[in-house]
Each structure stands twice: as structure tokens, then as C-alpha cells.
VEXDREN-2710 file (C-alpha; in Angstrom, 1 decimal):
% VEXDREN-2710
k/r/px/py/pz
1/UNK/-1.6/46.7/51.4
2/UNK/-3.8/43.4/52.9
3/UNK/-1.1/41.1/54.0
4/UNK/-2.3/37.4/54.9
5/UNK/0.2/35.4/56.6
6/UNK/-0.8/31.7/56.8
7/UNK/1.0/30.1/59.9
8/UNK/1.6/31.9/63.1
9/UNK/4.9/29.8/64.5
10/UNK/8.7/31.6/64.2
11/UNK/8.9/32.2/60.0
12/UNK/5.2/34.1/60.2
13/UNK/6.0/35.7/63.1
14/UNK/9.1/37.1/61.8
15/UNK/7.2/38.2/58.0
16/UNK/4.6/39.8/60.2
17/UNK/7.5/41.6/62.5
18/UNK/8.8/43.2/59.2
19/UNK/5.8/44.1/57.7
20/UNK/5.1/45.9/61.1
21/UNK/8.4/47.6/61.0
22/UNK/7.9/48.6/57.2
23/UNK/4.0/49.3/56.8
24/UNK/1.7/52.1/56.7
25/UNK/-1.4/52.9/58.6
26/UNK/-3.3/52.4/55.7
27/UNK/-1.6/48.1/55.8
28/UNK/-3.4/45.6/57.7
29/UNK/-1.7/42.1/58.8
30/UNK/-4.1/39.4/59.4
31/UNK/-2.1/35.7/60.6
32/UNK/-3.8/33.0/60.7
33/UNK/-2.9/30.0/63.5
34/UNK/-4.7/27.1/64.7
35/UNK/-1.9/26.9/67.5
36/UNK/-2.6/28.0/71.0
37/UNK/0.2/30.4/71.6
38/UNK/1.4/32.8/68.6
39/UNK/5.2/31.9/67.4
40/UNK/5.6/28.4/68.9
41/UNK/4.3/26.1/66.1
42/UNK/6.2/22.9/66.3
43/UNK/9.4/24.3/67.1
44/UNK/9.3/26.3/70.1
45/UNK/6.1/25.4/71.7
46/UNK/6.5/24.8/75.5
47/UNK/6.6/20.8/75.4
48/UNK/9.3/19.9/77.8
49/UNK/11.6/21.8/79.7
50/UNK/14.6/20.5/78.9
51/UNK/14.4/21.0/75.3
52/UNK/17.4/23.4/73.6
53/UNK/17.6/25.5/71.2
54/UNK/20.1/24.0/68.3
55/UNK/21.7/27.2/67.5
56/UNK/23.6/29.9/69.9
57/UNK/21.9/32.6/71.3
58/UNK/23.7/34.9/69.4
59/UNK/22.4/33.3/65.9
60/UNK/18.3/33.8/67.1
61/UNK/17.6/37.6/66.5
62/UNK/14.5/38.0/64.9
63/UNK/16.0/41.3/62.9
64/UNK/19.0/40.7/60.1
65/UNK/20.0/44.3/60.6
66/UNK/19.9/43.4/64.7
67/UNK/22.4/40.3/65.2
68/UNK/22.3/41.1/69.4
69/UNK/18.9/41.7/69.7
70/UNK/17.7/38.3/71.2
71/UNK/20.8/38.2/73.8
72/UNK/19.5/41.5/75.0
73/UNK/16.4/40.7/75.7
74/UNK/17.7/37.5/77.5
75/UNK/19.6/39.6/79.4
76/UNK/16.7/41.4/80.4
77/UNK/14.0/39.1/80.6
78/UNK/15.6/36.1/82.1
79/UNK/18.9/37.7/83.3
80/UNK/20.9/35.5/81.0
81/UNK/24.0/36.4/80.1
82/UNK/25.9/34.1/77.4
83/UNK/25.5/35.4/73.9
84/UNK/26.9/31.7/72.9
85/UNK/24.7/29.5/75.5
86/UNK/22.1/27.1/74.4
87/UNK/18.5/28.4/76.1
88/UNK/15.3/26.6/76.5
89/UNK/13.2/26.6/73.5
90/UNK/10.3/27.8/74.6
91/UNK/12.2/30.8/75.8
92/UNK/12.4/31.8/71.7
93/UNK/8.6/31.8/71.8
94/UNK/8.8/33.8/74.5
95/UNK/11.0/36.5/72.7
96/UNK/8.8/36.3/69.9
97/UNK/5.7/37.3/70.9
98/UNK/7.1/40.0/73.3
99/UNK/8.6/41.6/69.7
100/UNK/5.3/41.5/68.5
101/UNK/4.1/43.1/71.9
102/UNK/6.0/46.4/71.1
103/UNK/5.6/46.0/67.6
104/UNK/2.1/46.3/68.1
105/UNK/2.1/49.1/70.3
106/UNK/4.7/51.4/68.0
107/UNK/3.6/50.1/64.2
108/UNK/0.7/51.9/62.7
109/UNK/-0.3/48.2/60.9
110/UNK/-3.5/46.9/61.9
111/UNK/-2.8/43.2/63.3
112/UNK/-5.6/40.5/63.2
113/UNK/-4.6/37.1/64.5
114/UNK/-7.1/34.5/63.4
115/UNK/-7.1/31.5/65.7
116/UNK/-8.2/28.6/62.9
117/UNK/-7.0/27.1/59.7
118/UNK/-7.1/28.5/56.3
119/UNK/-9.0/26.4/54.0
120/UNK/-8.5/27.9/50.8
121/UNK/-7.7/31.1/48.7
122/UNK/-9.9/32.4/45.7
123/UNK/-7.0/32.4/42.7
124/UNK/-8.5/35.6/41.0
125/UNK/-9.5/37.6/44.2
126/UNK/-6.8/36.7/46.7
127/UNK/-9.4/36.1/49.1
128/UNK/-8.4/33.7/52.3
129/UNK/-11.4/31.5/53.6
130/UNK/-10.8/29.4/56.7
131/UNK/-12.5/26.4/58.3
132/UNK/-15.9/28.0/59.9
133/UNK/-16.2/30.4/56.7
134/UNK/-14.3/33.3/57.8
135/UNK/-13.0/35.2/54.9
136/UNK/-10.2/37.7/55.1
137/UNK/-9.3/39.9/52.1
138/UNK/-5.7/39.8/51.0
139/UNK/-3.1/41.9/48.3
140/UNK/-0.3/39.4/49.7
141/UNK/-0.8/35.6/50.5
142/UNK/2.4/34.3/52.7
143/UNK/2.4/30.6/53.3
144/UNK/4.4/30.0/56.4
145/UNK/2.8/26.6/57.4
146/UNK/6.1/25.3/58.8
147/UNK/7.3/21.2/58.2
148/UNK/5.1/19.3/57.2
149/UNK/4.5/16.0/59.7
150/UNK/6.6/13.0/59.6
151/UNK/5.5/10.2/56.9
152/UNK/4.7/6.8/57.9
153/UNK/8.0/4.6/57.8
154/UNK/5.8/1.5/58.0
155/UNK/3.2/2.0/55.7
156/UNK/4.0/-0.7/53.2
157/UNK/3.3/-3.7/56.1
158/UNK/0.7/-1.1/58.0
159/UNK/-1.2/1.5/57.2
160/UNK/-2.7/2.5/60.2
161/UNK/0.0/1.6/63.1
162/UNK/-1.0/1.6/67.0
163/UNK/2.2/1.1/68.5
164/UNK/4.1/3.7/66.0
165/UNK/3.3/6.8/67.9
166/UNK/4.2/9.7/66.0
167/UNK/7.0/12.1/68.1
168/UNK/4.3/15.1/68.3
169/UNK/2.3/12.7/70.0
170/UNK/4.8/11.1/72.3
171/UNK/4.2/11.6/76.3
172/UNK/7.0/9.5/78.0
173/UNK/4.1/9.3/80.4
174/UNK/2.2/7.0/78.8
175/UNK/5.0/4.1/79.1
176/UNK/6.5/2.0/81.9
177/UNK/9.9/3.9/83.2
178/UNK/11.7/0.1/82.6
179/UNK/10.2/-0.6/78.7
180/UNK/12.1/-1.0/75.5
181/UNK/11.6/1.5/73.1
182/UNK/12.6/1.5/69.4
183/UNK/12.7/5.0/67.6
184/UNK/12.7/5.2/64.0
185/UNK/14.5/8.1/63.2
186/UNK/18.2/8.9/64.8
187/UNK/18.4/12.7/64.0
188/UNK/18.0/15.7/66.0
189/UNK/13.9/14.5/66.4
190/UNK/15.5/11.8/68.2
191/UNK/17.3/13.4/70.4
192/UNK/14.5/15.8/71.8
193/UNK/13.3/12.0/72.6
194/UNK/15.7/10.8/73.8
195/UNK/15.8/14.2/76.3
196/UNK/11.8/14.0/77.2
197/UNK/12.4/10.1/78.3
198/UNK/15.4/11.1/80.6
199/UNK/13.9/14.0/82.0
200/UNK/10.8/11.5/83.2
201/UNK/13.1/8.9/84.7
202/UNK/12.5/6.5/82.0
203/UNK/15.4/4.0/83.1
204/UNK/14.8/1.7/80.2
205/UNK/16.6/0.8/77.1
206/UNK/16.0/2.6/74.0
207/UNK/17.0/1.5/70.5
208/UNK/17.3/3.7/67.4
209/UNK/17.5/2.9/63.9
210/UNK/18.4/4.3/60.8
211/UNK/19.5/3.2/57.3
212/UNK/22.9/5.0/57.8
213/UNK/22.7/4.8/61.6
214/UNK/23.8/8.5/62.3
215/UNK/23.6/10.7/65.2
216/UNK/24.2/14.6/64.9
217/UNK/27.5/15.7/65.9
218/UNK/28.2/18.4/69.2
219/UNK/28.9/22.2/68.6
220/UNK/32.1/23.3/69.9
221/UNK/33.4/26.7/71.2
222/UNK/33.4/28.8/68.0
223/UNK/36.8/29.8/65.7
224/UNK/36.9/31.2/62.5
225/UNK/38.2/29.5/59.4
226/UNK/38.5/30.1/55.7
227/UNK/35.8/28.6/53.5
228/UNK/37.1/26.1/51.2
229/UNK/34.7/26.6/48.3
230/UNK/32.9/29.4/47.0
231/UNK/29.8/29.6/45.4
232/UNK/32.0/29.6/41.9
233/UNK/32.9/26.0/43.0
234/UNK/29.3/24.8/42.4
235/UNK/30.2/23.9/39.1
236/UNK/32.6/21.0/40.5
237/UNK/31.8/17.9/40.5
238/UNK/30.3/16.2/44.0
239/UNK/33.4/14.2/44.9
240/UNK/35.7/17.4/44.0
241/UNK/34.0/19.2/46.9
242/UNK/33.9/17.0/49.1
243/UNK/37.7/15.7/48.9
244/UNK/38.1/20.2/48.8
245/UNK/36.0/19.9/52.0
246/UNK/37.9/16.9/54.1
247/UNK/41.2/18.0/53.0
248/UNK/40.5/21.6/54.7
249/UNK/39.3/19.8/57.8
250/UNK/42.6/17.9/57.9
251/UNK/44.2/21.2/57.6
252/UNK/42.2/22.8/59.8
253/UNK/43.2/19.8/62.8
254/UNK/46.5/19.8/62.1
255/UNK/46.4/23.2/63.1
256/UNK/44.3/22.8/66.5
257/UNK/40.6/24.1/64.9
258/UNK/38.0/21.3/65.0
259/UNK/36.1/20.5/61.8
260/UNK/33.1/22.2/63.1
261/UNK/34.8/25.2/62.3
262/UNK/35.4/24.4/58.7
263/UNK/31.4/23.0/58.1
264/UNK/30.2/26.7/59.8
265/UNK/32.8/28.3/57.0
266/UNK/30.6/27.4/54.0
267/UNK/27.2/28.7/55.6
268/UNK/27.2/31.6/53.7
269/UNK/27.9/29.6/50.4
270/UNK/25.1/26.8/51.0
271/UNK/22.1/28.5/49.3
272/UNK/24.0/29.8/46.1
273/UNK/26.4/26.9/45.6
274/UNK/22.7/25.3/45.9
275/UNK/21.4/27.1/43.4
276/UNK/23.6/26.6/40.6
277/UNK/23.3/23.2/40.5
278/UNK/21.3/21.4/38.1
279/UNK/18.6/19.2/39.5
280/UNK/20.1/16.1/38.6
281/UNK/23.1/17.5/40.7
282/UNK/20.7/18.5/43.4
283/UNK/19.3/15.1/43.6
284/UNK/22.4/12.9/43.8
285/UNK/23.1/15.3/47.1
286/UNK/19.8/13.6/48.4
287/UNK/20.7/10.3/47.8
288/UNK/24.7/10.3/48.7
289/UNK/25.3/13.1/50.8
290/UNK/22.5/14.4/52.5
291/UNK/22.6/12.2/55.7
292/UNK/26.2/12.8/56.2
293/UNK/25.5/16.4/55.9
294/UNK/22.8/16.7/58.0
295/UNK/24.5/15.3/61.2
296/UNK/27.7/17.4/60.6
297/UNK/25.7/21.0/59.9
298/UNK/22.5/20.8/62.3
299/UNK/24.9/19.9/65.8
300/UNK/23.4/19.3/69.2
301/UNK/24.1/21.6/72.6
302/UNK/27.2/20.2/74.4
303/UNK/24.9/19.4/77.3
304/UNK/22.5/17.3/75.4
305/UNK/25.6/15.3/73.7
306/UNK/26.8/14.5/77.2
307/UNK/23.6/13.4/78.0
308/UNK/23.5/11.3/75.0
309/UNK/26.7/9.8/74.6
310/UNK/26.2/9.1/78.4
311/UNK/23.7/7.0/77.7
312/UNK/25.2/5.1/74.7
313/UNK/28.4/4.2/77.3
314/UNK/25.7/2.8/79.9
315/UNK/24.3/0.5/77.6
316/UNK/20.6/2.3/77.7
317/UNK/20.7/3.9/74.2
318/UNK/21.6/1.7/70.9
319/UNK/22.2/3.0/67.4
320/UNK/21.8/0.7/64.6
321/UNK/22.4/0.9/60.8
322/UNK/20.0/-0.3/58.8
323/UNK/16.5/-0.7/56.3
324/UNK/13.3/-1.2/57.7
325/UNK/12.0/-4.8/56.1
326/UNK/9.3/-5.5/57.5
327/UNK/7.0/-4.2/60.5
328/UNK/4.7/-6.4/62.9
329/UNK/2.8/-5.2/65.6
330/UNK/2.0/-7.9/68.6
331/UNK/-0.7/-7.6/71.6
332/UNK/2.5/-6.4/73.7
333/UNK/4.7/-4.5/71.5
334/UNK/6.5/-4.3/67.6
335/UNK/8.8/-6.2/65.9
336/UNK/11.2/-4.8/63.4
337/UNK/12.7/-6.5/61.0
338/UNK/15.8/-5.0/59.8
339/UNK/18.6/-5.5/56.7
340/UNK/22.0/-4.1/56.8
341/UNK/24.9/-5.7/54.4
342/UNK/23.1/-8.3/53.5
343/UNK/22.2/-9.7/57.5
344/UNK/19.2/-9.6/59.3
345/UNK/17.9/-8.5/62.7
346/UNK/14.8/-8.1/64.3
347/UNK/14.3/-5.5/66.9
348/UNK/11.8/-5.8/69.7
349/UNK/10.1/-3.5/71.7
350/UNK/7.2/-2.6/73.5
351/UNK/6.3/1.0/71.7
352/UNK/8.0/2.1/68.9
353/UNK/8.7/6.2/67.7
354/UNK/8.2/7.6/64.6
355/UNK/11.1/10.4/64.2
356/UNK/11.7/10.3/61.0
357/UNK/11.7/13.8/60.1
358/UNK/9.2/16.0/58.3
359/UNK/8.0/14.8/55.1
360/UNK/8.8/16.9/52.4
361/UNK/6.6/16.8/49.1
362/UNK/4.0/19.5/50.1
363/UNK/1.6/18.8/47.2
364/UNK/0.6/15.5/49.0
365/UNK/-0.1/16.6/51.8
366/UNK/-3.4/16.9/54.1
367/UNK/-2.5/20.6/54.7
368/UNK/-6.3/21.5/53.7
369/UNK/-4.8/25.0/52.1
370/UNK/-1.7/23.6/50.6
371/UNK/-3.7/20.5/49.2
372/UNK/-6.8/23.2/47.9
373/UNK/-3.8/25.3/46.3
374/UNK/-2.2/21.9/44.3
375/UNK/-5.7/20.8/43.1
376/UNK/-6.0/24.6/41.5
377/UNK/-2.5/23.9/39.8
378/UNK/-1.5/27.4/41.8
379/UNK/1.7/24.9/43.7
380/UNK/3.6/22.6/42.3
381/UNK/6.5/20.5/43.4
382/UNK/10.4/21.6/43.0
383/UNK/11.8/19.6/40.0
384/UNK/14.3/18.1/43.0
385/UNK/11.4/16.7/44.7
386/UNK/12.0/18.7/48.3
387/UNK/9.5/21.9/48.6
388/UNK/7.6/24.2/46.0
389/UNK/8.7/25.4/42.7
390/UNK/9.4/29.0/43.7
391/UNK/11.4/31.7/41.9
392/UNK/14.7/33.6/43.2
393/UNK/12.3/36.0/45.6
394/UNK/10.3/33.5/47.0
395/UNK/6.7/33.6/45.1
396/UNK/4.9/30.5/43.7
397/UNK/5.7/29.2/40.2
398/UNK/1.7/27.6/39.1
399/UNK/1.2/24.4/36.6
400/UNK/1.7/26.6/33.6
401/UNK/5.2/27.5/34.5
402/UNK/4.1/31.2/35.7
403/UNK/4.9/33.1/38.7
404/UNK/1.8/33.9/41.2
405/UNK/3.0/37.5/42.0
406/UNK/1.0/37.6/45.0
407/UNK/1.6/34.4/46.6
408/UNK/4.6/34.1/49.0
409/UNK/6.0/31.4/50.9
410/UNK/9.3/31.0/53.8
411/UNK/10.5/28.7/55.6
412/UNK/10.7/24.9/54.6
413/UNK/8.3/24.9/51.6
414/UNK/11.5/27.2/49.8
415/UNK/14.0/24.0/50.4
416/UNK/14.3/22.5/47.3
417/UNK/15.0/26.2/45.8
418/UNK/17.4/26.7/48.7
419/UNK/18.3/23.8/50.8
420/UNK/19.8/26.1/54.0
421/UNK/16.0/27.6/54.6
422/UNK/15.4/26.4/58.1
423/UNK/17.1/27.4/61.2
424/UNK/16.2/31.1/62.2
425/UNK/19.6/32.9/60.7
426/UNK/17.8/31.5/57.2
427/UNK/14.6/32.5/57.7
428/UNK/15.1/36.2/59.4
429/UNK/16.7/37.4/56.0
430/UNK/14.2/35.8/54.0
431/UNK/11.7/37.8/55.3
432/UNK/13.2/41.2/55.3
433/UNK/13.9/40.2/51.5
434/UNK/10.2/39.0/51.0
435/UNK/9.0/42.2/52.7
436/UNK/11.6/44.5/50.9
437/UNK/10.5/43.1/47.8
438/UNK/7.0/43.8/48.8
439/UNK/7.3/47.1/49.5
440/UNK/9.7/48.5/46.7
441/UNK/7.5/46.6/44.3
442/UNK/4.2/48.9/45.5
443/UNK/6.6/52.0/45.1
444/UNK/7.1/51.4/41.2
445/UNK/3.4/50.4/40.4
END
């Protein structure tokens, strides 16, 4: 079997580990990056120091069936010894490609990684062409392109902004250490930031906005609590599982076990209580709940929320609620006009930081494969807007309603089909699944 991963950061990384694991000497792997280092992409690549990982330790194996595998290796390769510690993120990509390291040297797959970008795929031959006119021959097509890159927040009053540098961009260097900055965007893009500009000695003021005005909440020392709704509670409506939700965090303080406790409960129920809703269900999530969720499920390290709140007590970071009505750019900075309840506000800065988030509607998007792929009718959007139409395992559903049995994707392009796809505890059994599937599928043919 000819596998063709598309994407080389952590969810490639990890299909290709399977395969590896799985495969035959007669399989040949071929993953193709146009990163510099394999398993960073956006994620984990080596940007700033200070940057942490969002989850524990503990949660980052890159094997389902190996939960302590990543604290081992921290324990050997950087003699680090808290299974439920917070580590530098580039440290993951570390771990990464050592796994594939071994893997390489004990699998009897053939590995190829291709440094460039895949351009398109031949719908009747599977074949993979990238950017120069390298073709690669392929059973198996996984798309594992990662988020997508934050939209333009200001596009209705400019289309092509030069003081709205987007956050992959940013180098705190490039500013004064005593400037104002206004960040668009107050989610866990914001913080990483918020981090970069501290590390530098930026001793200016920073000001982020939001239309709800949210910033994620802390993880806490872990404790175990029972979940409050099972995936046979999908069927309730919205405000039933919520009140189910905050009465069992009541509960659960009352007793001296903080809420986080309660949110990290329903994890395993996310996907499938996700999955039996309707779309219409799906999308009133989006519009009511999603923000609130957001902050409360994907948590900051307790050291970066003491930084943080730090810097909201001294007056240097601000949080404000509100819509974006109107954008001007000046010969010396922005001006943000802003509308909350009603009242207005204009924000002024000298630079201003798109952390919005990734975009989600992958069909749009200047992705060359992804946007050859939507043009062929073999993608097409989820009905909820969010990601691809997939089916339970994972492949692409085409314009005709039809699955593409050889076409594969992980990671964020499967959110609207499953919402909790992200974070490395997600994605790790996804591929073991995808590759299972694979491989017991080529048994019965």
C-alpha cells in the first residue's frame, strides 16, 4: 500500500508513526511538508521559548495504546520529571521526530519526506503532484494540512491592512518596547502574544478585544468527577445541558472540586454527544455557546495565567467586550472603532494583531490542494459550516453525496463532524482508527 500523507506537522506525523508500526515491507509512506522541520507545523515549531504546551505532559503520547510514552522520553531526553507539568512546545516536536527516528530504523515502510507543497491529486489515479511537478503515486491520500490561517477581521473597511500583522508574522522585535498594541483576538492565540511581548521586555500597554471579551480559564491540579451527561443526553435540549452542566459544578464546589474538574468529566462524551445532534442543533452551539466553551475546555498553564492576570492587575493588559465597527489605519498607527450595548469606543494604537483564530471553511481557502480538490467537487463543506463533509471513519464525502474511499483526512478539517478533533489526545486515536481501518479494509479485499 502507497500511503500519501499531505502535511508533515503533529496529526501527519502521528498517521505516518502508525502506518510505520502497522505496515509491510512491501508499504511505502511518502509525507509531504513545505515546513522546515518535520512535526512542528504551526503548533510546535520552535518560535519562542517560552511558549507551553496547553495540555499535561501526561495527555501528549503520540501512541493511544502508550498513555506514558511522552513523560518517558522527557524523562530521558531532557531529564524531566512531572508527568502533569506544562513543557516547552517545541520540546513535542522534538519527541516527534525522535519517534520517527526509531520508527524508521525498526519499520520495514519505505519513508519519503517531500520538502514542498502538493498541488493537486488526479481523482481517477490517486496520483499526488506538487509545486515543481513532482508526482508521487498513492493507494491512500491523508490530508493533514493543519488550521487553516486566521481570516481578515477588517476586511469590510480594508482589504489589504499594513498595520494588522497577522500573529504568524508577529516578531515583538519589530516594535518599540513602550507602544500600544491592540490584539484582535483574546483566546489562547493571544496569549502566546501576550507571552512573546513579555519575554522581549515589551513594557507597553496592550489592549485586546473581542465581541464576548473572554480570556481562557487556568488548569488546576487534577481530580476526578462524574460526568453529568452522557452521550444519551444529546437528545436534550441546549439549555437542559447546560443548567445539567452548572448545577454539577455547584455540586462539585460545594464539595471542594473546582469546576475544571467537571468540564474534563465530559471529554469522553464531546464527539458523540456531537454527533447526534442535528445540524441546526450543531449551529446554535456556534452562535450561543461556543465562546463560552472554548475558554472553559482549552485552559492555559498556571504559569502563563500568573503571568497574564499579572499583567491585567498592573494596568499593562486590557480586555474589552465588543464588535469591530469600523477599522482605520493612520501614518502612525490604527484606530478601532468598537460597539458594545449600544456605546461606542475607539481604540488606538500603534500596531494592531490579528489573533483571531483559524478560519474554518476549508473550501475557500488558498490551500492550492484543498482549493484544486473543491473545484473537482471531491470536498465539500460540513452542512454546520466548520470543516469537510466526512463520514464516521474519516474519508471525504464528494459533491454527489459519495464517499472517496481513498481520501483521508485528521485533524481540524474533521471538526464539524466531531467538534473535539484538535488537541493531541483527539488526534492520536484518530489515527490509529484511520490506520486500523486502513489495514483491516486491505485484509477483506
Amino acid at each position: 500500500m502507497n500511503v500519501v500523507i499531505v502535511g508533515g506537522g503533529a496529526s501527519g506525523v502521528l498517521v505516518a508513526l502508525c502506518v510505520m508500526r502497522k505496515g509491510a515491507h512491501t508499504d511505502t509512506i511518502v509525507v509531504i511538508d513545505d515546513g522546515q522541520n518535520i512535526g512542528e507545523g504551526v503548533a510546535y515549531a520552535r518560535v519562542n521559548e517560552h511558549y507551553l504546551l496547553n495540555v499535561r505532559a501526561i495527555g501528549m503520547s503520540a501512541y493511544h495504546d502508550q498513555p506514558m510514552h511522552f513523560v518517558e522520553w522527557l524523562r530521558e531526553a531532557k531529564d524531566y520529571h512531572d508527568a502533569e507539568g506544562f513543557v516547552p512546545r517545541h520540546w513535542y516536536a522534538e519527541y516527534l521526530r525522535h519517534e520517527m527516528a526509531v520508527q524508521i530504523q525498526q519499520s520495514n515502510v519505505q519513508l519519503t519526506i517531500h520538502r514542498g507543497v502538493a498541488q493537486h491529486i488526479d481523482r481517477t489515479t490517486h496520483r499526488v503532484t506538487c509545486v515543481g511537478g513532482k508526482q508521487y503515486d498513492a493507494d491512500v491520500v491523508v490530508m493533514a494540512i493543519g488550521n487553516l490561517a486566521s481570516q481578515n477581521p477588517v476586511q469590510r473597511w480594508n482589504t489589504i491592512p499594513t498595520r494588522l500583522c497577522d500573529w504568524r508574522k508577529f516578531h515583538p522585535g519589530v516594535i518599540n518596547a513602550d507602544e500600544r498594541i491592540i490584539i484582535i483576538g483574546s483566546g489562547l492565540t493571544m496569549i502566546d502574544q501576550i507571552v512573546a511581548l513579555h519575554a522581549s521586555g515589551f513594557k507597553g500597554q496592550v489592549v485586546a478585544v473581542s465581541r464576548h471579551g473572554y480570556i481562557p480559564k487556568t488548569h488546576v491540579d487534577r481530580q476526578s468527577y462524574p460526568c453529568p451527561i452522557t452521550v444519551a443526553d444529546a437528545d436534550l435540549p441546549l439549555s437542559v445541558l447546560l443548567r445539567k452542566i452548572r448545577t454539577a459544578i455547584q455540586h462539585a464546589q460545594q464539595a471542594g472540586v473546582p469546576w475544571q474538574a467537571v468540564i474534563d468529566s465530559i471529554r469522553p462524551h464531546t464527539q458523540g454527544i456531537w454527533r447526534r445532534w442535528n445540524v441546526n442543533v450543531q449551529q446554535r452551539f456556534l452562535r450561543h455557546l461556543r465562546a463560552i466553551w472554548d475558554v472553559h475546555r482549552h485552559r492555559m498553564a498556571p504559569e502563563i495565567s500568573q503571568r497574564i492576570h499579572q499583567m491585567i492587575t498592573a494596568g499593562q493588559l486590557h480586555v474589552i467586550a465588543g464588535r469591530i465597527q469600523g477599522y482605520v489605519e493612520t501614518q502612525d498607527g490604527v484606530q478601532i472603532m468598537l460597539e458594545k450595548n449600544g456605546q461606542s469606543q475607539v481604540l488606538s494604537g500603534n500596531i494592531a494583531i490579528n489573533c483571531t483564530g483559524p478560519a474554518s471553511t476549508y473550501v475557500t481557502t488558498h490551500v492550492p490542494i484543498v482549493y484544486a480538490l473543491a473545484a473537482d467537487g471531491v470536498v465539500t463543506p460540513h452542512e454546520n459550516g466548520i470543516g469537510l463533509h466526512i463520514n464516521e471513519l474519516g474519508q471525504l464525502v464528494n459533491a454527489t453525496g459519495l464517499v472517496e474511499p481513498w481520501l483521508w483526512c485528521i485533524g481540524s478539517m474533521r471538526k464539524g463532524a466531531d467538534w473535539e478533533c484538535t488537541a493531541i489526545p483527539d488526534i492520536r486515536v484518530h489515527a490509529h482508527q484511520l490506520v486500523s481501518a486502513l489495514y483491516n479494509h486491505e485484509r477483506t479485499v
